[in-house]
N, CA, C and O of each residue as an XYZ file, in Angstrom:
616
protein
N      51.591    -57.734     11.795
C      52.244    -56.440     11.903
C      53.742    -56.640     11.744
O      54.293    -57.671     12.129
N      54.389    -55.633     11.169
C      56.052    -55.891     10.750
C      57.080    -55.520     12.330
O      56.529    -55.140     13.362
N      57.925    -55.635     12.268
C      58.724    -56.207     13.216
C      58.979    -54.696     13.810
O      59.078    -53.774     13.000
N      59.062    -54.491     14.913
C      59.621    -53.273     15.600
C      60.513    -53.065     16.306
O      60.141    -52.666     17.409
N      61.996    -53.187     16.138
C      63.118    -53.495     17.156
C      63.710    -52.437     17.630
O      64.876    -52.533     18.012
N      63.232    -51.593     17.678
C      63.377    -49.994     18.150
C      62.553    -49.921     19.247
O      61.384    -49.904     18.861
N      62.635    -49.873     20.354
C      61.643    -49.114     21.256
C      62.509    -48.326     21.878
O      63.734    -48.319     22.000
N      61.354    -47.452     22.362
C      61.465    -45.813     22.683
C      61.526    -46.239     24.365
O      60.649    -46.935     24.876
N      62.759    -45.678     25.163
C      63.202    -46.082     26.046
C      62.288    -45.166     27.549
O      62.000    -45.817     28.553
N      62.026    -43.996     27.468
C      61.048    -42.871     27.973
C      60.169    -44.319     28.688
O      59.902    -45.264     27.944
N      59.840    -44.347     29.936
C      59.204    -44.659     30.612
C      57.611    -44.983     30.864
O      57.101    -43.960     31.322
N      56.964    -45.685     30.774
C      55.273    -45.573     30.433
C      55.120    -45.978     28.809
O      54.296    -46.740     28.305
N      56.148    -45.245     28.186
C      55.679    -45.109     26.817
C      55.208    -46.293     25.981
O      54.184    -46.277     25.297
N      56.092    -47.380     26.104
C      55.829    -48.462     25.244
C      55.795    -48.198     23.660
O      55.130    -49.127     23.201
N      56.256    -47.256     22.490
C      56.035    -46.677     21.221
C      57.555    -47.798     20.970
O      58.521    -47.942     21.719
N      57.234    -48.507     19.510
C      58.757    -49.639     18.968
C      58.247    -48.972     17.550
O      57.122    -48.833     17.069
N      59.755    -48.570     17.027
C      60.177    -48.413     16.082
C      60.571    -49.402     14.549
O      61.051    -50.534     14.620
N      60.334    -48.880     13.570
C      60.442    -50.143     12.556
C      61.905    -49.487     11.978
O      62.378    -50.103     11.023
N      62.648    -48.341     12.439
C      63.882    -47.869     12.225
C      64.471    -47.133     13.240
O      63.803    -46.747     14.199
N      66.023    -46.826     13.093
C      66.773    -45.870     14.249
C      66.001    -44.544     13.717
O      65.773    -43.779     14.655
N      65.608    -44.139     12.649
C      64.916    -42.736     12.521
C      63.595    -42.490     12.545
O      63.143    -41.437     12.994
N      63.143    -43.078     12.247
C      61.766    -43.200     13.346
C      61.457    -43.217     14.622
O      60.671    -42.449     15.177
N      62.184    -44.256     15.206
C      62.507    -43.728     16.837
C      62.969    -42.739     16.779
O      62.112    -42.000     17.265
N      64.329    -41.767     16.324
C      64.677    -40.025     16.921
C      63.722    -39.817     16.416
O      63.532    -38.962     17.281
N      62.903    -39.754     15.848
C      61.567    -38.925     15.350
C      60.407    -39.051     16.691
O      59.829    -38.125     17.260
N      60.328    -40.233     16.900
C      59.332    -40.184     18.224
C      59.870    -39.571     19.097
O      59.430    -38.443     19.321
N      60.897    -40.026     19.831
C      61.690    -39.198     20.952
C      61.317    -37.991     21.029
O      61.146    -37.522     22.154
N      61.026    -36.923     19.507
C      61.307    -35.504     19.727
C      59.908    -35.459     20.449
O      59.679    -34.394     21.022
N      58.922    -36.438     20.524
C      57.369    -35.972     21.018
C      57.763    -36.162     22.133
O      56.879    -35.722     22.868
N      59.015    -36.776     23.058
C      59.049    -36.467     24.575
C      60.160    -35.353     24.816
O      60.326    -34.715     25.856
N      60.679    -35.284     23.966
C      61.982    -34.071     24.284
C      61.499    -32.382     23.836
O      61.760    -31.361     24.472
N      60.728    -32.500     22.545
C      60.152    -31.083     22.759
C      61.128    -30.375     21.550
O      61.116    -29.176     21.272
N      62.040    -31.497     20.854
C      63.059    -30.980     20.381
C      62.806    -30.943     18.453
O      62.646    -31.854     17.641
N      62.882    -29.264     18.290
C      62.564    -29.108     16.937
C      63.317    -28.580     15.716
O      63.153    -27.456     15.242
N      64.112    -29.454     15.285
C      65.873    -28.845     14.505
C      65.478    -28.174     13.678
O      66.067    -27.101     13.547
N      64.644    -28.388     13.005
C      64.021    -27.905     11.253
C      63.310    -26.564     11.448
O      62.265    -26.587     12.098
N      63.876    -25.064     10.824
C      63.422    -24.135     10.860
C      63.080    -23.045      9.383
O      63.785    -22.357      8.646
N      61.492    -23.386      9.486
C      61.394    -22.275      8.479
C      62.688    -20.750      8.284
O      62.914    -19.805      9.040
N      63.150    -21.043      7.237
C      63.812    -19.711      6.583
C      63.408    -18.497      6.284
O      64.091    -17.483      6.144
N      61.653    -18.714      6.141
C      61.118    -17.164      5.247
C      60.953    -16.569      6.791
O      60.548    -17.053      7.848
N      61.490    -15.231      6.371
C      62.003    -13.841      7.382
C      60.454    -13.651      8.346
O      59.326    -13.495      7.878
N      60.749    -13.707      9.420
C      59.441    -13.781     10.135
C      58.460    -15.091     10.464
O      57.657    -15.161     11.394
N      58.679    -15.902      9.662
C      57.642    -16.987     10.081
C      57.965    -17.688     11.930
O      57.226    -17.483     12.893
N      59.009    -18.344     11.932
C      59.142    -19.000     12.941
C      58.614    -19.975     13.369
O      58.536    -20.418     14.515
N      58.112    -20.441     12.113
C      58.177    -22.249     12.024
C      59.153    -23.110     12.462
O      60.264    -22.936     11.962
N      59.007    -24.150     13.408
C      60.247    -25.328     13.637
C      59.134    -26.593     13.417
O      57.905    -26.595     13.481
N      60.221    -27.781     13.097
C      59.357    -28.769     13.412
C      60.622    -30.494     13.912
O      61.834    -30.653     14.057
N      59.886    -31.027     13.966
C      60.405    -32.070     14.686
C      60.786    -32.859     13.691
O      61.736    -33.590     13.970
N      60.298    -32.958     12.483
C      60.672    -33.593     11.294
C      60.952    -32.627     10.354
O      60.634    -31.439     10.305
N      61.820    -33.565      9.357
C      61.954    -32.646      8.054
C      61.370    -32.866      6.924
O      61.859    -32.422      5.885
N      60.499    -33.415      6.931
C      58.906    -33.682      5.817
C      57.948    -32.908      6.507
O      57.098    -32.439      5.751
N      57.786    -32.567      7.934
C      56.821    -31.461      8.716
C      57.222    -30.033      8.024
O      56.314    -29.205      7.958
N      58.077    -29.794      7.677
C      58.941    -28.269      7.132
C      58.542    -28.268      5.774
O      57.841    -27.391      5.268
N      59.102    -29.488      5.054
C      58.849    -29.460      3.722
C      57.188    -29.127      3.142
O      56.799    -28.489      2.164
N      56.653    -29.663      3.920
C      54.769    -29.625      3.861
C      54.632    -27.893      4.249
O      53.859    -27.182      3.605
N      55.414    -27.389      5.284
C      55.036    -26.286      5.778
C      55.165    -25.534      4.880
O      54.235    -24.749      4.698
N      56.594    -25.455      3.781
C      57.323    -24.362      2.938
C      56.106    -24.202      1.898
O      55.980    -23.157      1.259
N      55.194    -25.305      1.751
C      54.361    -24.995      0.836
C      53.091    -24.054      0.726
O      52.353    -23.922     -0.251
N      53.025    -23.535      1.753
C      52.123    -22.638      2.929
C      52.935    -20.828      2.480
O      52.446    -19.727      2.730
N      53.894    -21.053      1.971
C      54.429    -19.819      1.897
C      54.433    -19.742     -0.064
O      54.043    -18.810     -0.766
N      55.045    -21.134     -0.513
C      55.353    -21.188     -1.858
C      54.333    -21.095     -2.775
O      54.607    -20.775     -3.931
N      53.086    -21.346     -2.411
C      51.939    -21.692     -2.996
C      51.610    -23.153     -3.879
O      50.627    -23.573     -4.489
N      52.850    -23.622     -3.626
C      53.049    -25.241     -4.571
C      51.894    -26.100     -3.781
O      51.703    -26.042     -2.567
N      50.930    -27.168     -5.012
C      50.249    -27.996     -4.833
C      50.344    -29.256     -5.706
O      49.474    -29.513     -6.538
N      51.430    -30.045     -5.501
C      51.706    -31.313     -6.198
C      50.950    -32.173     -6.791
O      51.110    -32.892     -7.777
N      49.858    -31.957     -5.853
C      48.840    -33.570     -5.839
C      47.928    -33.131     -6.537
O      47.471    -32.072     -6.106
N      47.148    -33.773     -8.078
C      46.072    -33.530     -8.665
C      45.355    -34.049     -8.253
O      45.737    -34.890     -7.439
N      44.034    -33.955     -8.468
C      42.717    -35.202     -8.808
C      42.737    -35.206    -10.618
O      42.880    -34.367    -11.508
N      42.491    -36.751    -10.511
C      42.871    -37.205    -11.652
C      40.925    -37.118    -12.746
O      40.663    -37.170    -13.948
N      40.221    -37.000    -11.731
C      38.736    -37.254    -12.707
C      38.660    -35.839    -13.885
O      38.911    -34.658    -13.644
N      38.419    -36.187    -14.606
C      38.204    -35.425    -16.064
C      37.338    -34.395    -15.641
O      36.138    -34.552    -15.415
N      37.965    -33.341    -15.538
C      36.967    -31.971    -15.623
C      36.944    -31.404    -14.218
O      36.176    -30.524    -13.831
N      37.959    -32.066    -13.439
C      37.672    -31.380    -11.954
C      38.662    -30.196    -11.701
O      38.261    -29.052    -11.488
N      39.857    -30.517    -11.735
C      41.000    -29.536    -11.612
C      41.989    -29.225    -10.553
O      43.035    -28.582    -10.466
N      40.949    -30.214     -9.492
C      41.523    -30.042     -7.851
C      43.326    -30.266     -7.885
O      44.011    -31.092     -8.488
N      43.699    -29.136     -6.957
C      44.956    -29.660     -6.959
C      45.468    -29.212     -5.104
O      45.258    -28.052     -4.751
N      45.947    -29.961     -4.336
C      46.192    -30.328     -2.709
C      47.507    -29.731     -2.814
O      48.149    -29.580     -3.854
N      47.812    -29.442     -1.767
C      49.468    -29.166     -0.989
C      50.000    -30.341     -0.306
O      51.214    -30.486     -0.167
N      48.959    -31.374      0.223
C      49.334    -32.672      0.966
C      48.274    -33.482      0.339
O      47.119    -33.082      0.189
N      48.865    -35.027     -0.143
C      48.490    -36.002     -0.214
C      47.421    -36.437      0.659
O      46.812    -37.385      0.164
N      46.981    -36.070      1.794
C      45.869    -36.518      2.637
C      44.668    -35.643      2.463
O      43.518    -36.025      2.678
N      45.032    -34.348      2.029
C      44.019    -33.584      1.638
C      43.262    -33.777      0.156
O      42.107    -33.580     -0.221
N      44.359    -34.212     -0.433
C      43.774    -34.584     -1.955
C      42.660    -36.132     -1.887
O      41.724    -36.510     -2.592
N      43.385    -36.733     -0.603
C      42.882    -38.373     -0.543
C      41.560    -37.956      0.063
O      40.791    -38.901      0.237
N      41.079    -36.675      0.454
C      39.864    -36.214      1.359
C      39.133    -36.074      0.355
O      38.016    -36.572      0.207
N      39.771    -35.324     -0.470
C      39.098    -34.399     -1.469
C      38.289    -35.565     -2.593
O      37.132    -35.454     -2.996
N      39.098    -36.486     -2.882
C      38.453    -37.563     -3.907
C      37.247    -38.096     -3.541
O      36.269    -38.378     -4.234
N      37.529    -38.245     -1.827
C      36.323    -39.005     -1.616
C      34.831    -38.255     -1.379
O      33.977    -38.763     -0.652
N      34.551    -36.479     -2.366
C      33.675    -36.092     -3.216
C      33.379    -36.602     -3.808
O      32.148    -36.566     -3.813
N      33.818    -37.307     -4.594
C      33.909    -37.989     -6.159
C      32.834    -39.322     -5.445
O      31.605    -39.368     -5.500
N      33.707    -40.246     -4.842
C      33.199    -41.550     -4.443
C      32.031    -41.421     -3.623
O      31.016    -42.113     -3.712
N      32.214    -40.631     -2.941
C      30.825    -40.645     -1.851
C      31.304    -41.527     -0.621
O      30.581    -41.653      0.367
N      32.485    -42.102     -0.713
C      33.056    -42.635      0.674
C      33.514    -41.899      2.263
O      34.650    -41.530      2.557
N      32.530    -41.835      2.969
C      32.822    -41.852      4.258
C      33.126    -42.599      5.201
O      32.340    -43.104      6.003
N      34.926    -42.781      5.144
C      34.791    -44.288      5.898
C      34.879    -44.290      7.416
O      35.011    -45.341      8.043
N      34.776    -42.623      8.228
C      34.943    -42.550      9.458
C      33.431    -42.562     10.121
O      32.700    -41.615      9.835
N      33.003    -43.447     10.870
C      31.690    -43.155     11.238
C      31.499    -42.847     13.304
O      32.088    -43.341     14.266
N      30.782    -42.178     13.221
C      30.729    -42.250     14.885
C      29.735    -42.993     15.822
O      28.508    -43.044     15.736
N      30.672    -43.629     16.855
C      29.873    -44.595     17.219
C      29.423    -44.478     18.324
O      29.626    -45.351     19.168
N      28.751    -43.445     18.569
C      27.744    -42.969     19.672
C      26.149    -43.306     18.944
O      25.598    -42.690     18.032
N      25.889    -43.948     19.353
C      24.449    -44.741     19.435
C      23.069    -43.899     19.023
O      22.461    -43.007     19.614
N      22.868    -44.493     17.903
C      21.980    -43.475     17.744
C      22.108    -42.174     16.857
O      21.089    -41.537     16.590
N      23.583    -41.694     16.309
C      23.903    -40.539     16.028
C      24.015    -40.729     14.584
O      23.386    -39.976     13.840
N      25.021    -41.995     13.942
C      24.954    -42.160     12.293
C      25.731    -41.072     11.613
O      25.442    -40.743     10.462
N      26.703    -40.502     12.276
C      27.775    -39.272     11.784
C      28.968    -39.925     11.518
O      29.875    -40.470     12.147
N      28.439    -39.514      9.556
C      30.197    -39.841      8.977
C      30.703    -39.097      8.547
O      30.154    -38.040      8.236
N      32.467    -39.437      8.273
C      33.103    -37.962      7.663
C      33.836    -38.570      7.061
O      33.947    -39.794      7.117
N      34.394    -37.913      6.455
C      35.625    -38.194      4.860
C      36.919    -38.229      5.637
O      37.855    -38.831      5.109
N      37.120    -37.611      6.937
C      38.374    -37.646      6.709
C      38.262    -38.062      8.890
O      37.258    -38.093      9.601
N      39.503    -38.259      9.207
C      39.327    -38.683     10.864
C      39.406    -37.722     12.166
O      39.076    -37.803     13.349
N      40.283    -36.366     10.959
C      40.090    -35.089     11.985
C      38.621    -34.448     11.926
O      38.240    -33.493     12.603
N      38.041    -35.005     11.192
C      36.388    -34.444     11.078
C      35.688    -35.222     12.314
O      35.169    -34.564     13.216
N      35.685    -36.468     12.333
C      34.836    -37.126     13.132
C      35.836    -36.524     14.702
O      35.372    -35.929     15.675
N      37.086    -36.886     14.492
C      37.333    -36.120     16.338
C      36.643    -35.009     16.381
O      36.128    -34.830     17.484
N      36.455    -34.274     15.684
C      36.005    -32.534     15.767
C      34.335    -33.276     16.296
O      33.893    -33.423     17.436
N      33.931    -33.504     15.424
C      32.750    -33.909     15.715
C      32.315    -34.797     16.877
O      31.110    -34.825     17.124
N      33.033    -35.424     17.519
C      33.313    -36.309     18.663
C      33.139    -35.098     19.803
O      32.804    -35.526     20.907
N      33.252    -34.165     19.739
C      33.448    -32.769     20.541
C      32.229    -32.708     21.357
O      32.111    -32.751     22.581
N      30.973    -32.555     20.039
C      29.836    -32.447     20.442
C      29.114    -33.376     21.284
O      27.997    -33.190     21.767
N      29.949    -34.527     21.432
C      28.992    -35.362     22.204
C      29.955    -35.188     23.834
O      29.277    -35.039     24.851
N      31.658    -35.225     23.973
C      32.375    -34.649     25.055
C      32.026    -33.455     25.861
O      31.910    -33.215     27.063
N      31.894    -32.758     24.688
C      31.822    -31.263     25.389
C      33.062    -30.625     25.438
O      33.262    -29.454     25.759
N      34.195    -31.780     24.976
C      35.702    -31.404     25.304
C      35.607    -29.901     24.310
O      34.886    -29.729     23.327
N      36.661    -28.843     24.983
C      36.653    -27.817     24.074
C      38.337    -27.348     24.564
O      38.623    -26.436     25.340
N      39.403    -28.376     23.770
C      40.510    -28.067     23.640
C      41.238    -26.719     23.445
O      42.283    -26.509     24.060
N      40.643    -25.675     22.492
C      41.253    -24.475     22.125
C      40.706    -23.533     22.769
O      39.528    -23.187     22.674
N      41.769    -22.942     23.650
C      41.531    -21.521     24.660
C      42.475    -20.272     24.317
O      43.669    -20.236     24.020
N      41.298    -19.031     24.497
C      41.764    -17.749     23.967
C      43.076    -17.185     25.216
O      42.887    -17.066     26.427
N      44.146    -16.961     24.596
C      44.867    -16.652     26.078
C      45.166    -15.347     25.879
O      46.327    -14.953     25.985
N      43.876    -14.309     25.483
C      43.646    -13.151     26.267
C      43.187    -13.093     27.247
O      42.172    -13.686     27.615
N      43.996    -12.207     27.983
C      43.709    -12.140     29.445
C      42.289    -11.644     30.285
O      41.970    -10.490     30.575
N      41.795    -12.498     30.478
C      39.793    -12.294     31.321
C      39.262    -12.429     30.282
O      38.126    -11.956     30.307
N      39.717    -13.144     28.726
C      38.862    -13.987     27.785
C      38.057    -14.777     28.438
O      36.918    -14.365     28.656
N      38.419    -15.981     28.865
C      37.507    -17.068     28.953
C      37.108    -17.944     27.913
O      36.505    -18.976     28.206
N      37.374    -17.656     26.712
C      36.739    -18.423     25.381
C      37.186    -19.838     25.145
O      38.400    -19.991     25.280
N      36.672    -20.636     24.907
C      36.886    -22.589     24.702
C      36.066    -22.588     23.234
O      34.891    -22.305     23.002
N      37.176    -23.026     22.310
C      36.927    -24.261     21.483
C      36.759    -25.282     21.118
O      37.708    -25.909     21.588
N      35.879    -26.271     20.293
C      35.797    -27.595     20.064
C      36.946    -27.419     18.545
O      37.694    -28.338     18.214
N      36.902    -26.637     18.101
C      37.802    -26.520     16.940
C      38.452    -25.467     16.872
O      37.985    -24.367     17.166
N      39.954    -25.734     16.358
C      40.611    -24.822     15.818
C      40.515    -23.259     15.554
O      40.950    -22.268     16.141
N      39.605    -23.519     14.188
C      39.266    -22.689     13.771
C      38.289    -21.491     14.005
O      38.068    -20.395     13.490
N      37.819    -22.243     15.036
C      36.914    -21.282     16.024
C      37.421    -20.440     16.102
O      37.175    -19.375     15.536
N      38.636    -20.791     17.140
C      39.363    -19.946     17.664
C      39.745    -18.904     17.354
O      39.851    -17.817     17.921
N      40.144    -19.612     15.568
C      40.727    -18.349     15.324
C      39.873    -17.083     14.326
O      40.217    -15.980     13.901
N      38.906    -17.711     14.255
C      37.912    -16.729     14.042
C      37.488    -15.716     14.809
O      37.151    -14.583     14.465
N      37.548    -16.410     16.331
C      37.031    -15.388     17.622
C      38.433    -14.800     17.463
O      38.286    -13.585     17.332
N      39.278    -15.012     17.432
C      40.479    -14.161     17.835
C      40.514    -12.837     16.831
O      40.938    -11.749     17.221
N      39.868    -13.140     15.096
C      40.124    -11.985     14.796
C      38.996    -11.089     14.779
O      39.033     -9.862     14.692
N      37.927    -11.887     14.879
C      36.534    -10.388     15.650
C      36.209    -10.196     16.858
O      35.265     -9.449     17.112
N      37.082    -10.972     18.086
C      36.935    -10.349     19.135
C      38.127     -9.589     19.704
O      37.927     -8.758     20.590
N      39.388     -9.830     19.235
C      40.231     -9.502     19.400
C      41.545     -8.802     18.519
O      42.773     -8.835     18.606
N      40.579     -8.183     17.663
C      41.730     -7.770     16.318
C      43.123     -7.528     16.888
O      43.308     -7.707     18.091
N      43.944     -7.198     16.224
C      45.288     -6.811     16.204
C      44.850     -4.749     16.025
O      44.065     -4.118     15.318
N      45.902     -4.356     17.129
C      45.841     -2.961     17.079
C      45.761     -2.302     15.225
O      45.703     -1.092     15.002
């Protein structure tokens, strides 16, 4: 592993840096602190980095940089990790597998298998904070599905 002469001074933490900007970049995960602010009127995007913003602006711009290169497909990503998901259609590579005994669940990408890791926890991270909701998610997107048929907007 390459050399880390940065460590992050925050207490417990133990996180070493391979630069001075990489460390202020970790720091902001204990300080909370987010300089970088979406511009388009209404959003109210911040983020802690300024490659987190740049990825975001593309959410508004409609820009998708990243092709797939196989003949006849057309795919084109907003982020490099989504395109690196997307190929591995092509390959048939699932290199995340879960290792609960017995189960044999793989996924293309590593936020799939945590999601899927859910089902065997029970953990259900995402909560509706309408008031006498009660609703728990294992995913995201649950959520926000329940939010717009149980809870439309006036």
């Amino acid at each position: 592993m390459g050399e880390r002469p940065f460590p992050c001074e925050e207490e417990g933490c133990g996180y070493s840096a391979t630069s001075r900007g990489n460390l202020t970049a970790h720091i902001r995960t204990h300080t909370g602190e987010r300089p970088y602010s979406c511009e388009v009127e209404g959003c109210g995007y911040t983020a802690s980095q300024r490659v987190q913003l740049t990825r975001h602006i593309r959410t508004h711009t409609g820009e998708r940089p990243y092709s797939c290169e196989v003949e006849g497909c057309g795919y084109t990503a907003a982020h490099r990790h989504v395109l690196e998901a997307h190929i591995r259609t092509h390959t048939g590579e699932r290199p995340y597998s879960c290792e609960v005994e017995g189960c044999g669940y793989t996924a293309t990408e590593r936020s799939t298998l945590t999601a899927h890791m859910r089902t065997h926890t029970g953990e259900r991270p995402y909560s509706c904070e309408v008031e006498g909701c009660g609703y728990t998610a294992a995913r995201r997107r649950s959520l926000t599905s329940h939010l717009c048929c149980a809870h439309p907007p006036p």
